[in-house]
C-alpha positions, 0 to 999 in steps of 0.5 A: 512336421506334417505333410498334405498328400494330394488325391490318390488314383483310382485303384482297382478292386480286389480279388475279393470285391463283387466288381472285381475283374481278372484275378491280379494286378491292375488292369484295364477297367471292366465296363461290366462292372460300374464304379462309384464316383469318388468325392474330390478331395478338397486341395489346402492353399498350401499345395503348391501345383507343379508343370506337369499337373501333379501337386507337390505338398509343402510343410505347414508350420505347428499352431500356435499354443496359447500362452498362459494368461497372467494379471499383467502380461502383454497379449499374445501376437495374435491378438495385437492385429485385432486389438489393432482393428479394434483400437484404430485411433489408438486412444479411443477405446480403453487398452487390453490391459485395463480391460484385462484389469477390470475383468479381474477385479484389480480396480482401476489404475492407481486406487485399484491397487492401493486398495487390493494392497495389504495397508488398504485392505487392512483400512477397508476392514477398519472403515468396515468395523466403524460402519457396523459399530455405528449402525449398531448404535443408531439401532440402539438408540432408537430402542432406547431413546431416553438413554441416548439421550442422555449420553449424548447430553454427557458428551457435549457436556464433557465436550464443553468442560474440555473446551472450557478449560483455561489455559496458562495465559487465562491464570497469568491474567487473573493474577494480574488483575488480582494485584491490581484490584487490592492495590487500589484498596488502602491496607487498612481495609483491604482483606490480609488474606487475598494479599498474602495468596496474590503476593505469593502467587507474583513471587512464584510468577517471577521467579519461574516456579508455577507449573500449569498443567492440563487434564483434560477437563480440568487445569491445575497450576501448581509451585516447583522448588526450582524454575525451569531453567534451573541447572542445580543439582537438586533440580536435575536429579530424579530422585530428589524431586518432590513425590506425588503425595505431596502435590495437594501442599503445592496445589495453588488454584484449579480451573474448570469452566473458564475460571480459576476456583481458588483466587476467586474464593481468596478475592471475595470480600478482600475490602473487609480486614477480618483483623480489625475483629480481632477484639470482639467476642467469638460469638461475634467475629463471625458473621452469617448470611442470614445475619446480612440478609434476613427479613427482619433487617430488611422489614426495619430498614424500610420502616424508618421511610414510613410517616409516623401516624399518631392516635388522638389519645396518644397526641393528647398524652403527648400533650399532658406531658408537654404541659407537665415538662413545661411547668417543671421548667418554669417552677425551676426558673421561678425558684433560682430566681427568688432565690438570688434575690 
């Protein structure tokens, strides 16, 4: 604790002072001697006069010491009257805390920590990564263009094949309208091929042994040795299930782009019987596209529409021999008749 002591009284010099008077002890004042003013002291509010004049000092309580200024810690009890006379609607300006926040660095409310939070600093530095990445990529582009182009040509083709792809639905119909096809064909004309692979694919069909699978670009449906819902022995053991190796034997169609490869191909020309080919030579059982669809073909199947156009010689052997064929069947019947007389 300290105290607040008033002014002092005047003393009197000492022995040794050039305006000192007698010898010892306070005296009266020497009016030969001049004495200089003494400034008042100023008296602090908490002096408290006493009757006879005097002052009497009253003790002063320590200062505050500033408490240590933490993220988050409620102001100190000198600031509420200020922040009060700061804030007199109490909602019109932002409080101590967001400002202190903001100071900080720690955002704004809810976002604010998140993002300070580890998963948001880690996503930030993620979003950052992307950036660069992408800016790298523009700027390679732009020295390149004829390659980005063509990478970007094969990824909206890839993009597509991967859209493209059809689904288990998509072979289920077009086995369907497969059967449907053959059937309105007579047997004896109808390709024994295309019927025994449309068959097959209807007997795995109904009895739940076709596997569709998808790999991205391309889809694949192929037979398992027991359904789905088999509950058999062989069916549940691991080790007794068909190996890898022997897939391409159980592979029955592939589809890409929107269409199934195999069944198309099996479906072309099913209104031929290749069987009824059976007795020619070999030589003739196959045939061609160039045998189907040369030019000589064509050139003689547009010639029979053309008017047939004769030379004067040859209308006049035509006719000689018109004459000649005339006479020989007139001397034939002149002949039989002489003859049964």
């Amino acid at each position: 604790k300290r105290t607040v002591v008033g002014p002092d009284p005047p003393r009197s010099p000492g022995p040794g002072s050039p305006r000192s008077g007698p010898a010892s002890g306070p005296g009266p004042p020497n009016p030969s001697v001049p004495v200089l003013p003494v400034p008042p002291v100023p008296v602090p509010a908490d002096v408290v006069p006493r009757s006879n004049g005097s002052a009497r000092s009253v003790p002063l309580p320590p200062p505050p010491r500033p408490a240590p200024r933490r993220c988050g810690s409620p102001p100190p009890q000198w600031f509420r009257p200020v922040r009060h006379r700061l804030r007199p609607g109490g909602s019109r300006f932002r409080s101590w805390r967001r400002r202190r926040r903001r100071g900080a660095g720690g955002g704004r409310g809810l976002w604010g920590r998140l993002t300070e939070s580890r998963i948001g600093r880690w996503w930030r530095a993620l979003l950052q990564d992307y950036a660069a990445a992408t800016r790298e990529t523009a700027l390679g582009a732009r020295r390149r263009p004829a390659a980005a182009a063509a990478s970007l040509a094969a990824l909206a083709g890839a993009a597509a094949c991967a859209a493209a792809v059809p689904g288990a639905e998509s072979f289920e119909a077009a086995t369907v309208e497969a059967a449907g096809t053959l059937l309105l064909l007579s047997p004896g004309t109808r390709s024994p091929a295309a019927d025994r692979h449309v068959q097959r694919l209807l007997r795995r069909r109904e009895a739940g042994r076709l596997r569709y699978r998808n790999l991205l670009f391309v889809a694949v449906v192929y037979e398992a040795p027991h359904a789905a819902d088999a509950a058999l022995y062989p069916a549940l053991c691991r080790h007794l299930r068909p190996r890898w190796r022997e897939l391409p034997g159980r592979l029955l169609d592939v589809g890409f782009w929107g269409r199934w490869w195999v069944l198309a191909a099996r479906l072309r020309d099913c209104d031929v019987n290749e069987e009824e080919f059976g007795e020619l030579p070999a030589r003739l059982r196959r045939l061609d596209p160039h045998h189907l669809r040369s030019h000589r073909n064509e050139s003689q199947f547009l010639e029979k529409f053309r008017p047939v156009v004769l030379s004067p010689e040859e209308i006049r052997r035509a006719e000689s021999e018109e004459d000649a064929l005339g006479r020989a069947a007139g001397a034939r019947h002149g002949g039989g008749a002489a003859g049964e007389a």
